[in-house]
C-alpha positions in Angstrom: 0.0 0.0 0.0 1.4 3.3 -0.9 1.7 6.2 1.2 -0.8 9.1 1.7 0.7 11.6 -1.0 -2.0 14.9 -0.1 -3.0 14.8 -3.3 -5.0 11.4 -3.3 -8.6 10.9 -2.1 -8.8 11.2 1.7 -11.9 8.9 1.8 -10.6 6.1 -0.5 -7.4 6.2 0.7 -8.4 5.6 4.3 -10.6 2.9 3.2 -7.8 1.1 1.8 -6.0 1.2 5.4 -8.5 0.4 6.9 -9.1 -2.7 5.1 -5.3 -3.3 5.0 -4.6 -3.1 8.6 -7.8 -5.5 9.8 -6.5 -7.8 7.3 -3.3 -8.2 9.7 -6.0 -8.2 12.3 -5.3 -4.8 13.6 -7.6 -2.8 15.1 -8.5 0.8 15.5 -5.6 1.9 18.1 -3.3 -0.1 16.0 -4.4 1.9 13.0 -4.0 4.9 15.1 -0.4 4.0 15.9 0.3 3.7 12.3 -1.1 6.2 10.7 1.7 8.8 11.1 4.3 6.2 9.4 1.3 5.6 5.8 1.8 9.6 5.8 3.8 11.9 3.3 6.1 14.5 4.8 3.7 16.9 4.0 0.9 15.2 5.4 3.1 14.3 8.5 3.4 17.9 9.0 -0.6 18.7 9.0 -0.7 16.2 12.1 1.9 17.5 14.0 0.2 21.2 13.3 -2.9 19.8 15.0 -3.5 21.8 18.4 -3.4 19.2 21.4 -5.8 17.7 22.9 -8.3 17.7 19.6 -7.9 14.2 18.7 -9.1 11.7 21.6 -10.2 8.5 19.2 -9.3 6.8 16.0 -12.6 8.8 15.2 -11.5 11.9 15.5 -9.0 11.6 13.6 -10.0 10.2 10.4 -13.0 13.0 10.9 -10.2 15.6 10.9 -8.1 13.6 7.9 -11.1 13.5 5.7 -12.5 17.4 6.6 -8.8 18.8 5.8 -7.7 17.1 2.8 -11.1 16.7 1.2 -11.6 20.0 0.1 -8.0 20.0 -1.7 -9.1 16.5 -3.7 -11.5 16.9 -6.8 -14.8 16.2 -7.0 -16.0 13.0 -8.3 -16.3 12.8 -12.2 -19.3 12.7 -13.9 -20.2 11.4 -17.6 -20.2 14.7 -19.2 -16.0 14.5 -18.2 -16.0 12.0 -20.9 -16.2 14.7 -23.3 -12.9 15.8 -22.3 -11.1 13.6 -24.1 -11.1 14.0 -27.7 -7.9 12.4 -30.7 -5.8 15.5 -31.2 -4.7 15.9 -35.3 -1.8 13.9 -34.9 -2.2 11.5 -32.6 -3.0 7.9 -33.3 -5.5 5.8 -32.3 -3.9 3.8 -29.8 -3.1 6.5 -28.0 -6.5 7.9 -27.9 -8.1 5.0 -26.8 -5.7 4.7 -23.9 -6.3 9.0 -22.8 -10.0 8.3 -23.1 -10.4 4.7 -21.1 -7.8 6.1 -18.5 -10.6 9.3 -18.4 -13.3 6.9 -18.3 -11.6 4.6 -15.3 -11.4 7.7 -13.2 -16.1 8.0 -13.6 -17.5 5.4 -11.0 -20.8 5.6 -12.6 -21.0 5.8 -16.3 -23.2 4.0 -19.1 -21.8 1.9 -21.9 -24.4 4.0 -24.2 -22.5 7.7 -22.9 -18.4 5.7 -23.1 -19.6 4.9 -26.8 -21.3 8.3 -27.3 -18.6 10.6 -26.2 -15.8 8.1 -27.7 -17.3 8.5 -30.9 -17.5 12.0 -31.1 -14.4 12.4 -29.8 -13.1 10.7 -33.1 -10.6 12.6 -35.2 -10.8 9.6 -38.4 -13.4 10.5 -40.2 -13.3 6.6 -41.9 -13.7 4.6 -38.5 -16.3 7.5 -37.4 -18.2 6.3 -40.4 -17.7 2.6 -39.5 -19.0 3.0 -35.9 -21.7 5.2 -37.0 -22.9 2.0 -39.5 -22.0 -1.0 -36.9 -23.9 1.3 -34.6 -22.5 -0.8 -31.4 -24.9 -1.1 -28.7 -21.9 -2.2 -26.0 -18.2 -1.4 -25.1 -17.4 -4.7 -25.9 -18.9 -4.0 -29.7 -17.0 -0.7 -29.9 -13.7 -1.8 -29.2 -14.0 -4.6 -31.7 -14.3 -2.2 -34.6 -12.1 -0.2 -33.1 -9.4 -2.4 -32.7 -9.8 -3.6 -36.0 -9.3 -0.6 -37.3 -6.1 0.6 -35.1 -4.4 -3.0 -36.1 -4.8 -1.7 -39.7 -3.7 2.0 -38.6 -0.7 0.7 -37.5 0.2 -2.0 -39.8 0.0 1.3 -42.4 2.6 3.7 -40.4 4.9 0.6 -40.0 4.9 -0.2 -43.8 5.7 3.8 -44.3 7.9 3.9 -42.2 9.8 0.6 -43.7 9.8 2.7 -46.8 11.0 5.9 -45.6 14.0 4.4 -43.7 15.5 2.2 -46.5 19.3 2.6 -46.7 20.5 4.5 -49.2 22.3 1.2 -51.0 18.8 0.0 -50.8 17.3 2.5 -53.5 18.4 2.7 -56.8 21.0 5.1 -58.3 20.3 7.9 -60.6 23.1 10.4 -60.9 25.8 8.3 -60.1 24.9 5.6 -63.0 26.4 8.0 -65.5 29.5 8.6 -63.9 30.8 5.3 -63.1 29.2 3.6 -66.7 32.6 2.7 -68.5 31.4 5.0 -71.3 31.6 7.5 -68.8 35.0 8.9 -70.5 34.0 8.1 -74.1 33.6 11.6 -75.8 29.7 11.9 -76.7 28.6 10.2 -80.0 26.9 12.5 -82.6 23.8 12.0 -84.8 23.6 9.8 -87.8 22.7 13.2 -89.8 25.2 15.1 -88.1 27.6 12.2 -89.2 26.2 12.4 -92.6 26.5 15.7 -93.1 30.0 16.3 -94.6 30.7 14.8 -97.9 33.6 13.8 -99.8 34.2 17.4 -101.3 33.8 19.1 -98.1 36.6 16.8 -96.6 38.2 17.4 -99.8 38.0 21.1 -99.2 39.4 20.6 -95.6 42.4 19.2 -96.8 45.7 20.8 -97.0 48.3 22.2 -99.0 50.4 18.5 -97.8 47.5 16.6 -98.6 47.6 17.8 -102.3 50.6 16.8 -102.6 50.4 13.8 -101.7 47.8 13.2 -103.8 49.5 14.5 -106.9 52.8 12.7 -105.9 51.3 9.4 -105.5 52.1 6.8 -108.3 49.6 5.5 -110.9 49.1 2.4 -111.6 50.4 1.6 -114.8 48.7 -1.1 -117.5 51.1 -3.3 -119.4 50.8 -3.6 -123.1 52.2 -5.7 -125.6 55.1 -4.3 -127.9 52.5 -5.9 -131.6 49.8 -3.5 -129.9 52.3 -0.3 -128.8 53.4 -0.7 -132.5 49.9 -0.7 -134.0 48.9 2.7 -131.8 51.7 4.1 -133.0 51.7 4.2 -136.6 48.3 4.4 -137.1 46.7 8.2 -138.4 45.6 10.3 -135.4 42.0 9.4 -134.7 40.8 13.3 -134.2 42.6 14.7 -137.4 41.9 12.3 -139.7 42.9 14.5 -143.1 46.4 15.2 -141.5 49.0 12.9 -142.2 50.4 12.3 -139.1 50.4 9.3 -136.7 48.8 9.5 -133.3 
């Protein structure tokens, strides 16, 4: 059992110590002899501040426990605190369901028709506020099976994205770096066909230089051989473009 803290319900937690210390079969000047020790320092230094002679019984004491610290503890919740609890914009549904039960465990008397009311309109998914408002559940028990349903899914999702969004970088495939490490990486860049096509022989003609010529002019023929009967033949016969001279080609 844990200490009284000052900030816990007088009346339940005296309950509590009550039961506790009849359990060990103690009984009421025992509980009185122990009370001090189940106190916080601060509450330890309310009962030393009490003027003497006011507490005779184990009576008047829990009277004077429950008057002084009661007014510090909240009231009871009601259902309307339900309402309270609403899924912020970012928060997932897992977590919601854990703020609003945790609300809801706090109510001592509360309906399964106002935990289903105010859970639903507490709902920041507009798709699982669609399914509850079509299941229409009539229990808790109904809710939270559509409910967890849908938070298995909910969460199956942001683990998948998440599976995506952290890949290593070896993972996903290269773009820019393909290029550069390509062994054509240091081949000059091929032209066009019809850039390729465009010069002809006379423009590479025209390119050439004044060595080039030269080397064309100096470069030897190729010579046919004839026979000497034939050389003779071409040689005295009349020149074949002045027919009315008389002279030999």
């Amino acid at each position: 059992m844990e200490n009284f803290d000052g900030e816990s319900n007088p009346k339940t937690w005296l309950r509590t110590y009550t039961l506790a210390v009849r359990a060990a079969n103690g009984n009421n000047d025992i509980m009185a002899a122990y009370f001090p020790v189940m106190m916080s320092r601060q509450a330890q230094n309310w009962l030393e501040s009490l003027p003497a002679g006011s507490i005779n019984s184990w009576h008047d004491l829990c009277t004077a426990f429950v008057q002084y610290y009661q007014a510090a503890c909240p009231g009871p919740k009601t259902r309307w605190d339900l309402g309270s609890v609403t899924q912020r914009t970012s928060e997932s549904l897992c977590d919601y369901i854990k703020r609003y039960f945790a609300n809801r465990h706090t109510i001592t008397e509360v309906d399964d028709r106002d935990v289903i009311y105010h859970f639903h309109q507490g709902l920041h998914s507009i798709e699982l506020w669609r399914k509850m408002f079509e299941s229409n559940p009539k229990t808790v028990s109904n809710m939270m099976a559509v409910v967890n349903k849908h938070a298995d899914m909910e969460d199956a999702e942001r683990a998948h994205r998440c599976h995506k969004d952290c890949r290593e970088p070896a993972d996903r495939p290269r773009q820019g770096d393909d290029n550069s490490a390509s062994p054509s990486g240091d081949r000059p860049p091929r032209h066009g066909k019809n850039r390729d096509r465009t010069e002809s022989s006379r423009a590479r003609d025209r390119k050439r230089g004044p060595d080039n010529i030269v080397a064309v002019a100096d470069r030897p023929q190729q010579c046919t051989s004839l026979d000497q009967e034939e050389l003779d033949r071409l040689l005295d016969s009349k020149c074949p473009w002045h027919k009315d001279a008389n002279h030999t080609a």
